[in-house]
C-alpha positions, 0 to 999 in steps of 0.5 A: 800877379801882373805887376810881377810878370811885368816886372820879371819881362822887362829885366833890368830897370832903366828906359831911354824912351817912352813905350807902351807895351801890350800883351795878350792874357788868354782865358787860361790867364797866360801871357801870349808868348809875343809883345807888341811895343810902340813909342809913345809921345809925353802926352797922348795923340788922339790917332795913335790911341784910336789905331792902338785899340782899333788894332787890337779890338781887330786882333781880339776879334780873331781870339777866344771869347775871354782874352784880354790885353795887357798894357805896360807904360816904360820911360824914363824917371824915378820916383811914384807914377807921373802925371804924364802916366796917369794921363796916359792910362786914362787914355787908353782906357777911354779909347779901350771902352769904346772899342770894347777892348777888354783891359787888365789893370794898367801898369808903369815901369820907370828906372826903379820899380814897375808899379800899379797906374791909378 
């Protein structure tokens, strides 16, 4: 279960800043070994999104047919997914279909539980 991976890479709950996390699932459906991570404003920026999905659409392009990636948002709070998540995770996932970025469910981590976005 993803939200479980998720939950047991990041350790103790609790994020000072914003981040989105991405990983790659393999066809095997194992995590690749390395994360990758970059600081994320509230709110979307166009060319961040389109460098994050450009960037990783290069990567998969190198990778076995199949892999696909993983995305994690964390950032302060509590309570259920945010507003400010749920912007995100549709987002990324806009700018994942127009570079036939291949994406897993999107999940969320706050200072209290790692949770399903949507």
């Amino acid at each position: 279960d993803l939200r479980d991976r998720w939950r047991a890479l990041m350790g103790p709950l609790g994020f000072g800043t914003r981040l989105v996390w991405f990983g790659l699932i393999g066809p095997d459906r194992c995590f690749a070994k390395k994360l990758g991570q970059m600081e994320i404003h509230a709110r979307p920026r166009g060319r961040l999104v389109w460098n994050l999905m450009s960037s990783l659409r290069t990567l998969l392009d190198d990778l076995e047919p199949g892999t696909t990636v993983a995305l994690l948002l964390t950032g302060p709070g509590r309570g259920p997914v945010s507003t400010v998540e749920l912007v995100w995770s549709k987002s990324l996932t806009a700018m994942a279909e127009r570079f036939a970025v291949p994406l897993e469910p999107i999940f969320r981590a706050n200072d209290e539980s790692v949770a399903l976005v949507g």
